[in-house]
C-alpha positions as CSV (number, residue, x, y, z in Angstrom):
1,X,95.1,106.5,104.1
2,X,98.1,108.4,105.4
3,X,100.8,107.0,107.3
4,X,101.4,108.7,110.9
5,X,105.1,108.9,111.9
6,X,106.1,105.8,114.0
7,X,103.5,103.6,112.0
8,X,103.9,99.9,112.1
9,X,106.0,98.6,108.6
10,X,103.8,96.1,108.2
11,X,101.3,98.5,107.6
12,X,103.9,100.5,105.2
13,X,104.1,97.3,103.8
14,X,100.2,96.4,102.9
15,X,99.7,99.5,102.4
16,X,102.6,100.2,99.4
17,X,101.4,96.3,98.1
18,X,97.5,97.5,98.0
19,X,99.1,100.2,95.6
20,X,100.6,98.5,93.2
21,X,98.1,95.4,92.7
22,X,95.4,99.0,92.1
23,X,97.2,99.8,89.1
24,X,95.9,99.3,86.1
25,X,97.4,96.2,83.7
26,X,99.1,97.3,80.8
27,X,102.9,97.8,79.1
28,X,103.3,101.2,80.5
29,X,101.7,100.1,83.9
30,X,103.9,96.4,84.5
31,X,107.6,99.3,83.4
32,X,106.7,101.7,86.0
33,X,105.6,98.7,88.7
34,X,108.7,96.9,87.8
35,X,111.2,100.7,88.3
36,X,109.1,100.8,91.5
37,X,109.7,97.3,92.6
38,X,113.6,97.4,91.7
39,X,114.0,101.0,93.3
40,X,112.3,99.6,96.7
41,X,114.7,96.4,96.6
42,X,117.3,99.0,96.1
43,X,116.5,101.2,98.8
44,X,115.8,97.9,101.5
45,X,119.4,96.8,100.4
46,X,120.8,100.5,101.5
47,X,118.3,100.5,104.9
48,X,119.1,97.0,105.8
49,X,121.9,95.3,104.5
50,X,122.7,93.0,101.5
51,X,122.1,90.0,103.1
52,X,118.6,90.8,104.5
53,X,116.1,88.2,103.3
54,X,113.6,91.1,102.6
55,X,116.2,92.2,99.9
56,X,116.0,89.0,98.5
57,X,112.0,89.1,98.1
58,X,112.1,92.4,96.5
59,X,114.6,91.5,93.7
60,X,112.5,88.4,93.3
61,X,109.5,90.4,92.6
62,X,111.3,92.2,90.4
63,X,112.6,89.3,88.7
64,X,109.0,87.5,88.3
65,X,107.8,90.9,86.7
66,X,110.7,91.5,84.4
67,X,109.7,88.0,82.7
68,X,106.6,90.2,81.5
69,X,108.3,93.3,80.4
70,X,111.2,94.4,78.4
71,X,113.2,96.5,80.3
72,X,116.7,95.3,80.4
73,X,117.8,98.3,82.5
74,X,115.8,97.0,85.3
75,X,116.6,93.5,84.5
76,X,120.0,94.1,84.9
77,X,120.1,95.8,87.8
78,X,117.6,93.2,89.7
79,X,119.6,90.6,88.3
80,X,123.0,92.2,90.2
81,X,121.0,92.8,93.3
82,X,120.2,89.2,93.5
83,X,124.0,88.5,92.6
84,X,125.4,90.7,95.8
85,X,122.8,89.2,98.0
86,X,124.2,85.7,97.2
87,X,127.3,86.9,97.0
């Protein structure tokens, strides 16, 4: 399904979550969701401010996910995300 220009973000947003739950599960798999998941908390910080509470969900994710994989680079950098949204 492509996305037209001046689609709804909620369907952006089922749409990029029907993705990820597609993958397959394995070590490689969980790494590259969890780089996805920080890089789109990232980018929704940049877009939308800090203090947005869709920020917070996405280091969240991030969070529950790094639990399952050993990636400290991403840990770390979820883990400040959810220290400047507090902040």
């Amino acid at each position: 399904m492509t996305l037209q220009r001046g689609a709804p973000r909620s369907s952006m947003r089922r749409n990029w979550s029907d993705f990820a739950e597609r993958l397959p599960d394995s070590v490689t798999t969980r790494r590259k969701r969890l780089h996805l998941l920080a890089s789109r908390a990232y980018s929704l910080s940049l877009f939308r401010g800090y203090g947005d509470p869709t920020v917070e969900e996405a280091h969240k994710a991030a969070l529950d996910l790094s639990d399952k994989v050993d990636e400290e680079e991403d840990l770390g950098f979820t883990l400040y995300g959810l220290f400047s949204f507090h902040a």
